[in-house]
LOVORO-479662 format. One record per residue: residue in one letter; x, y, z of N, C-alpha, C, O in turn. Coordinates in steps of 0.02 Angstrom, whole numbers, plus 32768, in hexadecimal, padded with zeros to 4 digits. Layout:
N
aXYZXYZXYZXYZ
...
This chain:
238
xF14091B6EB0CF16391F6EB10F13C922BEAEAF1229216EAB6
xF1339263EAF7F108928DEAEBF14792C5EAB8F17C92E0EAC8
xF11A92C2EA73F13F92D4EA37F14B932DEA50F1379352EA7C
xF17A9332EA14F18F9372EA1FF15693B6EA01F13893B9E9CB
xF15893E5EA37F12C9420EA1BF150942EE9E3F18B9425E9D6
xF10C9450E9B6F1109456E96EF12094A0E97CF10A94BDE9AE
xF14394BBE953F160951DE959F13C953EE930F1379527E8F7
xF11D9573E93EF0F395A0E93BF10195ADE8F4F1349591E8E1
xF0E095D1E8C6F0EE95C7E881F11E9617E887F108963EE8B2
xF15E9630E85BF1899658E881F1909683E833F17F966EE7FC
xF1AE96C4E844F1A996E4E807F1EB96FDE828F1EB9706E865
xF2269709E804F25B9724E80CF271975DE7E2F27C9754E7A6
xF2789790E7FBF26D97DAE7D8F2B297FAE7F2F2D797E3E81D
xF2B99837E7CCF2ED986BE7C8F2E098A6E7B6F2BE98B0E784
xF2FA98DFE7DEF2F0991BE7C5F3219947E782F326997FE768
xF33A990EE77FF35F9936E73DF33B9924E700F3339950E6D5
xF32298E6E6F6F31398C6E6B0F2D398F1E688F2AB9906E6B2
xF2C498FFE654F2B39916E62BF27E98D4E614F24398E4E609
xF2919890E60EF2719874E600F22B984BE64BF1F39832E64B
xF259985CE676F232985DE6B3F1EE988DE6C1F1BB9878E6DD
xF1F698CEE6A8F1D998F8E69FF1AA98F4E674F17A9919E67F
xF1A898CCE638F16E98D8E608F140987DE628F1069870E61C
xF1689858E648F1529831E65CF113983BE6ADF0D8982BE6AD
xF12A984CE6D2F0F5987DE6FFF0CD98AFE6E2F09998BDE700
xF0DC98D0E6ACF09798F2E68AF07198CCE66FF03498CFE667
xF0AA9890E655F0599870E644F0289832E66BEFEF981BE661
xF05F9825E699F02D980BE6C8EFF9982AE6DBEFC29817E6C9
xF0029871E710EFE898A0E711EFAE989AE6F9EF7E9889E71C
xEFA998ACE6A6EF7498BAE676EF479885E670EF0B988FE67C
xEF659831E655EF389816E641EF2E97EDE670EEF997CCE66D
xEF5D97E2E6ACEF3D97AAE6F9EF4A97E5E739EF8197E2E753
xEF26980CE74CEF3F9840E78AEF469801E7BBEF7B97EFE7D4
xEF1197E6E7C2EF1F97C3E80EEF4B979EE80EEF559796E84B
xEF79977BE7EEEFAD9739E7FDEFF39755E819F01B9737E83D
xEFF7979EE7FAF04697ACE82BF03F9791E87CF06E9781E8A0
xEFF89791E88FEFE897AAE8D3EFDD9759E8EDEFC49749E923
xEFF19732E8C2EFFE96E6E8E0F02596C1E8C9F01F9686E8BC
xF05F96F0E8BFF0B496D7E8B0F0BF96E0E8EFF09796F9E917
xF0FD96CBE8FEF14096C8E925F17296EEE906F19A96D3E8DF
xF1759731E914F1A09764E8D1F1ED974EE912F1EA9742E94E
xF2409752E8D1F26D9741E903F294977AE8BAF28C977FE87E
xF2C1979CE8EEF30397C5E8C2F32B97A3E89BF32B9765E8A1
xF34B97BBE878F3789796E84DF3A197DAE831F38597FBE806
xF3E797F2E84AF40E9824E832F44E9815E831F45F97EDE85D
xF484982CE802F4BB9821E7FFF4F09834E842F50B986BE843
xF4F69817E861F51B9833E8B0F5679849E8A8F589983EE876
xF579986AE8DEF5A498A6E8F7F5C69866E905F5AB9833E91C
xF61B9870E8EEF63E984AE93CF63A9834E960F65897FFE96A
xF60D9855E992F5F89848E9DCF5C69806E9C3F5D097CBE9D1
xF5889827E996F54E97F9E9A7F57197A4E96FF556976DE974
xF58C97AAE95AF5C4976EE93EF5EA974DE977F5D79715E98A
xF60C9761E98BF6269753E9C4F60F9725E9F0F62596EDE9FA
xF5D39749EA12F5989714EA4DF58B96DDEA0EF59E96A3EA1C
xF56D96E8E9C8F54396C4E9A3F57B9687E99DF562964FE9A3
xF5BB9689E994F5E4964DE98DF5F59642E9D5F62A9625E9E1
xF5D59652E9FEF5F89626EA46F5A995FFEA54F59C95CDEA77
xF5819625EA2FF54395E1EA38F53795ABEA0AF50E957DEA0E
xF56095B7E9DEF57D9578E9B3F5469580E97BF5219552E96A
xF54595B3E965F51E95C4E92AF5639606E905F5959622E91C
xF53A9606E8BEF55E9645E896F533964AE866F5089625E851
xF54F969DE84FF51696B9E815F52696B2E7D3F56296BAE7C5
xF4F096A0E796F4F8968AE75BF52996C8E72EF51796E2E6F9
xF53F96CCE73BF5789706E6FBF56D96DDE6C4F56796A0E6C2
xF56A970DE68FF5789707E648F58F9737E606F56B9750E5DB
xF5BF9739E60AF5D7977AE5DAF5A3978FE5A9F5819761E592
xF59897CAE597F56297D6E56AF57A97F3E529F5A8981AE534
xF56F97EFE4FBF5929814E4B2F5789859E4B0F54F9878E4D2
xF5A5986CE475F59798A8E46BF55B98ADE43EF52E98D5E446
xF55F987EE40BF51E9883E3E3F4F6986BE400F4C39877E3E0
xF4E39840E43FF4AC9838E463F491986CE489F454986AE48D
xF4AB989AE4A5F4AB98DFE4B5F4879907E488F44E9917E497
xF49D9917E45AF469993DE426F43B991AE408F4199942E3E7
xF41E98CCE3FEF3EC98B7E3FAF3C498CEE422F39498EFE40E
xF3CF98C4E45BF39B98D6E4AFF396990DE4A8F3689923E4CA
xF3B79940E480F39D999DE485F3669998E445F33799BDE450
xF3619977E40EF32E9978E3D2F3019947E401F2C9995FE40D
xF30D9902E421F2D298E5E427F2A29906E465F2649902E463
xF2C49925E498F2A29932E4D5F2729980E4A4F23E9991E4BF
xF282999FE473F26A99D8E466F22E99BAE44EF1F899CDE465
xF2349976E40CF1E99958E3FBF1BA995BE42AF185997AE426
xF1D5992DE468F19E991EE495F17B9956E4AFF13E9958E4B1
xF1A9998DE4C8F18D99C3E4E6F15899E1E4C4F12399EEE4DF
xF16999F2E475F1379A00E430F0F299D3E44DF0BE99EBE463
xF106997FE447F0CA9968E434F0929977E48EF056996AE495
xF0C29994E4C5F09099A3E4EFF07D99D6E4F8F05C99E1E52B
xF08C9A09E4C6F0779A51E4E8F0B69A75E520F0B59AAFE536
xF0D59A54E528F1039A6CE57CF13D9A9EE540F15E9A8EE50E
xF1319ADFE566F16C9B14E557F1C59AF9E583F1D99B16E5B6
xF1DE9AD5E56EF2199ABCE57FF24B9AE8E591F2599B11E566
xF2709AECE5CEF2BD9B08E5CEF2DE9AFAE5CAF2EE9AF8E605
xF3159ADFE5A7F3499AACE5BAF36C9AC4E5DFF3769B01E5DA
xF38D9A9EE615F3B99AC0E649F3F29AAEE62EF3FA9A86E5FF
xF42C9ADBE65BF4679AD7E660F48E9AD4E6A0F4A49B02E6C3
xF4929A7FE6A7F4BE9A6DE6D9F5049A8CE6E7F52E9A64E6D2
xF5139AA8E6F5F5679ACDE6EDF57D9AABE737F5AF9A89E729
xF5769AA7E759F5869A74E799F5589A61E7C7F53D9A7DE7F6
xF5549A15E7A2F51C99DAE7ABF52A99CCE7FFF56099BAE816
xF50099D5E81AF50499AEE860F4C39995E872F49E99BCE88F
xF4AA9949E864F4609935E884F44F9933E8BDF4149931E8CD
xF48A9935E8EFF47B9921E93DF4489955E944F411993CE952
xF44899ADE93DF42099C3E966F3D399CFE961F3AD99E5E98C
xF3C899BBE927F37899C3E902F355996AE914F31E9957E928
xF38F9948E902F38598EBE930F37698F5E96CF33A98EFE97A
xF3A19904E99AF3A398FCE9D2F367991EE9F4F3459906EA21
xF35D996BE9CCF3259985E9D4F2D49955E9EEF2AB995DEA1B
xF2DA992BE9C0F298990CE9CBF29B98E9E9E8F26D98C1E9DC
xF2BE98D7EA17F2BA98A3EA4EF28598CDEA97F26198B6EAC3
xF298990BEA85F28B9944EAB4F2379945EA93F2019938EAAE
xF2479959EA52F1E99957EA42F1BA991DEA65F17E991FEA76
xF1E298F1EA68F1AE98B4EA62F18F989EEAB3F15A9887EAC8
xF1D998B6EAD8F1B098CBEB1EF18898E8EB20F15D98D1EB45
xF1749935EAF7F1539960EAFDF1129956EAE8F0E4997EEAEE
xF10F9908EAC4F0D59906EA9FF0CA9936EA5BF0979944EA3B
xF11A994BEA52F106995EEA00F12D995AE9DBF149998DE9C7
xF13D9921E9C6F17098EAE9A3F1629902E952F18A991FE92F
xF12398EFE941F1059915E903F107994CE8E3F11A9955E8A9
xF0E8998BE920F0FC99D4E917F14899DFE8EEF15499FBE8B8
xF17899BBE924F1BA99D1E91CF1D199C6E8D4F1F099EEE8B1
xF1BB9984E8C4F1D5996CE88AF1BE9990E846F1E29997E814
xF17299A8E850F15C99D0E82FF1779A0BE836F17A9A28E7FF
xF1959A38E875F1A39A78E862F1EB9A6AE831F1F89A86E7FC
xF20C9A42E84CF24E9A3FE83BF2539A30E7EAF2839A3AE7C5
xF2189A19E7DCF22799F2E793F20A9A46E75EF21F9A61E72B
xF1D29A56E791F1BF9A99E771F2019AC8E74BF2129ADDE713
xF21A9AC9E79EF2649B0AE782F27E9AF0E763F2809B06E729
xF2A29AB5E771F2BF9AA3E72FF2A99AB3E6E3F2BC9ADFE6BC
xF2799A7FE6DCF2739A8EE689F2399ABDE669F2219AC2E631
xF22D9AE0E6ACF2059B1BE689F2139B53E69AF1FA9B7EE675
xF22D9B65E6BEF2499BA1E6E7F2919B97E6C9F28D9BC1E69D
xF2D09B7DE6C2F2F79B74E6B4F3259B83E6F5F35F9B96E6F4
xF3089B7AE71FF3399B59E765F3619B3DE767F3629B0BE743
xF3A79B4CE79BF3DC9B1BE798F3CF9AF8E7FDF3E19B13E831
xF3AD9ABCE7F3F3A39A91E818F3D09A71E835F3BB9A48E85E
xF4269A77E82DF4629A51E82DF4659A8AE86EF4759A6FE8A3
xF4589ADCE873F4729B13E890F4499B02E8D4F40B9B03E8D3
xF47B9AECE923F4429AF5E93BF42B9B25E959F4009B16E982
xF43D9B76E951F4119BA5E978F3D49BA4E956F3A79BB1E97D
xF3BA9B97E907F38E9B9DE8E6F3639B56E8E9F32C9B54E8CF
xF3879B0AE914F35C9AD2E92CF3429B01E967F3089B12E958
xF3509B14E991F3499B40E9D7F2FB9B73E9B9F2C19B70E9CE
xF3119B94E990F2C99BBFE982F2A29BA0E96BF2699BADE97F
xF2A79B6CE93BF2559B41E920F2679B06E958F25E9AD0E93C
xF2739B01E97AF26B9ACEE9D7F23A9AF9E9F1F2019AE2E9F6
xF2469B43EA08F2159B5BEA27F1E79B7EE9F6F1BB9B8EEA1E
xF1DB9B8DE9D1F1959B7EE9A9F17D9B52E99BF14F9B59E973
xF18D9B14E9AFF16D9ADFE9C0F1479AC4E9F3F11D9A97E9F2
xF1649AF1EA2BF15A9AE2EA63F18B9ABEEAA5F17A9AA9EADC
xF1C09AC1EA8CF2059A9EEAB1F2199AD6EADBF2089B11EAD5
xF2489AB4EB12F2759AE8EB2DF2B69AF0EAF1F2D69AD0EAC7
xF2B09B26EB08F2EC9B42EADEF3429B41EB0DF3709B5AEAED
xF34F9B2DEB40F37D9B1BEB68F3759ACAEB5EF3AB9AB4EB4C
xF3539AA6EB61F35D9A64EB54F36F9A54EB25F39F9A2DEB28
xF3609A5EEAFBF36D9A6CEAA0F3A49A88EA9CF3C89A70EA71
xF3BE9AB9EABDF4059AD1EAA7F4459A90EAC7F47B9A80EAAE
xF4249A77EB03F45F9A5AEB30F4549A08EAF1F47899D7EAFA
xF4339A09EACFF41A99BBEAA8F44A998DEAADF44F9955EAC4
xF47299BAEA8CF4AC9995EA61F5009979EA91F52C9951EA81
xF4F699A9EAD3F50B9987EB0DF4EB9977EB40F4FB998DEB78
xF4C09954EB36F4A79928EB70F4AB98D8EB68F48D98BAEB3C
xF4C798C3EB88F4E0986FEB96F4A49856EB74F49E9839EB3F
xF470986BEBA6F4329833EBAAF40C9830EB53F3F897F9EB41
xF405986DEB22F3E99877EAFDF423985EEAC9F40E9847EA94
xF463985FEAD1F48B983AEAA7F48597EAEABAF4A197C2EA96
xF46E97DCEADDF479978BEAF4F4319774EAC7F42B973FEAAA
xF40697A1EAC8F3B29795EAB2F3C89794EA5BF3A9976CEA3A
xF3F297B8EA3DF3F897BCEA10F414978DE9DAF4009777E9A5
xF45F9786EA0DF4719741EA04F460970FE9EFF47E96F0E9C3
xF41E96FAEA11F3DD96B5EA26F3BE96C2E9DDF3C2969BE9AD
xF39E9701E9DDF39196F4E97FF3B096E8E963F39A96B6E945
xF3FE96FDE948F41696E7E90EF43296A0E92DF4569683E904
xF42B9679E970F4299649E963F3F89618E93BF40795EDE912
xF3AF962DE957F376960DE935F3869617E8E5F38795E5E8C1
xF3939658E8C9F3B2965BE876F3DD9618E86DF3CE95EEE842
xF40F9612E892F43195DBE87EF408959AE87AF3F89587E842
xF3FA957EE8A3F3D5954BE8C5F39E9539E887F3A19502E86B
xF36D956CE876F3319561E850F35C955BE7F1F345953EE7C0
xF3869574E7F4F3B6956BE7B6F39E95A7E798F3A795A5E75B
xF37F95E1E7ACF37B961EE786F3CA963BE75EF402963FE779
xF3BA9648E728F3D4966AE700F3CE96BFE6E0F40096E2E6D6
xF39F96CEE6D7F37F9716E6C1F34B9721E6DBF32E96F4E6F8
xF339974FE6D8F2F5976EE6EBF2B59789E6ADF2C997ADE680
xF27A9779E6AEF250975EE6DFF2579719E6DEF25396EFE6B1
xF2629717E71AF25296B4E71DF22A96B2E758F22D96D5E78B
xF1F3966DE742F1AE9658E76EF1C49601E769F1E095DEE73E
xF1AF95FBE798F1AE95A7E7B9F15C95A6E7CCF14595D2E7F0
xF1369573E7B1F107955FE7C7F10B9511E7CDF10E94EDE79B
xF10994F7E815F11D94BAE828F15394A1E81BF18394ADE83F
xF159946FE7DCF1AE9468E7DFF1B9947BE786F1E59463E763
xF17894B5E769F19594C1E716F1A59502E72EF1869524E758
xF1EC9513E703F20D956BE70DF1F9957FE6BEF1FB955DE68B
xF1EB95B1E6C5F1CF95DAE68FF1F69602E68AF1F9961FE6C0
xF2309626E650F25E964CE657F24F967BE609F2459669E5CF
xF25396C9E62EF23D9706E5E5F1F9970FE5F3F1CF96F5E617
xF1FE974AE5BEF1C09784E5B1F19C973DE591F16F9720E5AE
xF1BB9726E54EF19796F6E52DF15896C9E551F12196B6E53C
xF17696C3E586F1789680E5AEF1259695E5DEF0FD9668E5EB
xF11B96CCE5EDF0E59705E61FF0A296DCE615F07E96D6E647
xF08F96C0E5DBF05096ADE5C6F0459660E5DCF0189641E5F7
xF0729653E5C9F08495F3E5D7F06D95E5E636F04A95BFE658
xF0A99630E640F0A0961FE69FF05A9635E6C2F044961AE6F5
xF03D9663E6A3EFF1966EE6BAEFC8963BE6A1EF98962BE6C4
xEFD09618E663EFB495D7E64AEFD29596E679EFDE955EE663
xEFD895A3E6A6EFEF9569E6CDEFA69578E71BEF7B9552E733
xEFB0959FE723EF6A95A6E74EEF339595E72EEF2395A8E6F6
xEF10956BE758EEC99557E719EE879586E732EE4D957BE720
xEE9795B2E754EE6D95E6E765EE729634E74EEE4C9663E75B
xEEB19635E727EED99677E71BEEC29679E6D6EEE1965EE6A7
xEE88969BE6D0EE7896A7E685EE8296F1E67FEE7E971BE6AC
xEE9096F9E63EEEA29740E639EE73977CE634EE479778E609
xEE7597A3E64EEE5F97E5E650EE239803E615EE419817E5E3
xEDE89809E610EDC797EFE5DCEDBC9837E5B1ED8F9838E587
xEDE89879E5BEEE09989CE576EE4E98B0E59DEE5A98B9E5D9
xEE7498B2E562EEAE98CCE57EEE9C9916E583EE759932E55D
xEECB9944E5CEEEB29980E5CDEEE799A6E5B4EF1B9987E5A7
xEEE499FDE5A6EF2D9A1AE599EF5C9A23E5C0EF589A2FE5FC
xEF8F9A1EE59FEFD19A17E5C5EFD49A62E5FFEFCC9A9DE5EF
xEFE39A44E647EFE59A76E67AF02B9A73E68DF0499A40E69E
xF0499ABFE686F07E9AC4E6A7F09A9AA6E6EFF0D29A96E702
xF0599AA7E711F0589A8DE747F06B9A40E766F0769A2AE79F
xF0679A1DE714F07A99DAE722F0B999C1E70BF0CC9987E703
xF0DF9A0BE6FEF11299F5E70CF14699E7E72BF1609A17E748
xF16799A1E731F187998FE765F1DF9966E74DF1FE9954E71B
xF1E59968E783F2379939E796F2589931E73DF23C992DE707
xF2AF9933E756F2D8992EE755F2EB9903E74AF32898FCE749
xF4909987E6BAF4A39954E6B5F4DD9941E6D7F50C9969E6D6
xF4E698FEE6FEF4FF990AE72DF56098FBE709F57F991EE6E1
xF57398C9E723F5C198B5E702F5A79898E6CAF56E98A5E6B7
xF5DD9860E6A1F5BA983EE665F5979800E676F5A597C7E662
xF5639815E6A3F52897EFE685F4EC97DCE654F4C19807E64D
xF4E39796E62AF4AE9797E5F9F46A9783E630F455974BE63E
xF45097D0E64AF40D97D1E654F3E897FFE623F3AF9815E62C
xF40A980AE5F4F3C9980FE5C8F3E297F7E57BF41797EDE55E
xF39497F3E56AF39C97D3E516F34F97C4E510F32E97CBE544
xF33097AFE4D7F2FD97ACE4ABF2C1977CE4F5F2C39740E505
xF2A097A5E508F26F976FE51CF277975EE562F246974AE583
xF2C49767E585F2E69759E59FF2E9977FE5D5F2B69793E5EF
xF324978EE5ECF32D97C3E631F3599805E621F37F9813E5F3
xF3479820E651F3779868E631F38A98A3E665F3AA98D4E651
């Protein structure tokens, strides 16, 4: 019997997290080429709706109440990191969290062949522009400065087919046992946190790092509070 294919080594990202964000800069910086031989898959806190399909495929999403003093840890610790990279930080203000349409968004990029772009513009406004990414007439304008239709992008969030696609990720979330974001699977070790970024490029035995680190470019910055979820904390997701 002919064994089972081995799964592509997978990086599971979000456009809200903060810690996601310093984690793609520094991939970025010290390995450019390895984003570009992941298997990148969404991971966002879902709407009703996208809950809904996700428990009729016999999966559900990790909730975890988050504290209040864990909350203001993540506002002193995410400020260190930003310090120790150079990145002029915004913190946003979620006032009504909705991931479907900036998620769903990239299902549309990735047809388009710009799965990357997106994640990068989106992570841009967010934490440097101080964008509210939850709004979607303002997913709609960095969609088409990206290069998206801007009617496809608006209809996102009701269309069957792109909620059914969506679904299928946070099934794989379930399935792979993701918890926070950034999380990487290479073969069958999951690497979970910022902490964690060096360990998972040290798992490629060809992925040596970048031989100076360069200065921090606004440009690399990327991806992405919703109900009480603990996606973020020290190292962790956010």
């Amino acid at each position: 019997m002919a064994g089972r294919a081995a799964k592509p080594p997978r990086f599971y990202f979000n456009l809200r997290s903060p810690y996601n964000f310093f984690a793609l800069h520094d991939l970025e910086r010290e390995h450019p080429g390895l984003l570009d031989r992941l298997e990148w898959r969404p991971f966002w806190e879902p709407d009703e709706t996208s809950a809904e399909l996700l428990a009729a495929a016999g999966g559900q999403f990790p909730y975890t109440p988050m504290t209040r003093a864990k909350q203001f840890y993540i506002l002193r610790d995410v400020r260190r990191l930003a310090a120790e990279r150079a990145l002029a930080l915004t913190w946003p203000t979620d006032r009504s969290p909705w991931w479907e349409p900036a998620h769903l968004t990239w299902f549309l990029a990735v047809d388009a062949g710009l799965g990357r772009e997106w994640v990068a513009r989106a992570g841009r406004a967010r934490w440097l522009e101080g964008r509210d990414i939850c709004d979607p007439a303002t997913v709609v304008e960095l969609a088409v400065e990206t290069g998206l239709d801007a009617d496809a992008v608006a209809a996102a969030t009701d269309s069957a087919v792109l909620r059914e696609r969506g679904a299928a990720a946070l099934l794989d979330v379930h399935r792979d046992g993701v918890f926070g974001v950034p999380y990487f699977v290479n073969g069958s070790e999951p690497y979970w946190g910022l902490d964690r970024v060096p360990a998972f490029a040290a798992s490629f035995a060809d992925a040596a790092p970048a031989a100076a680190r360069q200065p921090a470019e606004a440009e690399l910055a990327v991806v992405g509070a919703g109900r009480t979820t603990d996606m973020s904390h020290a190292g962790g997701c956010g």
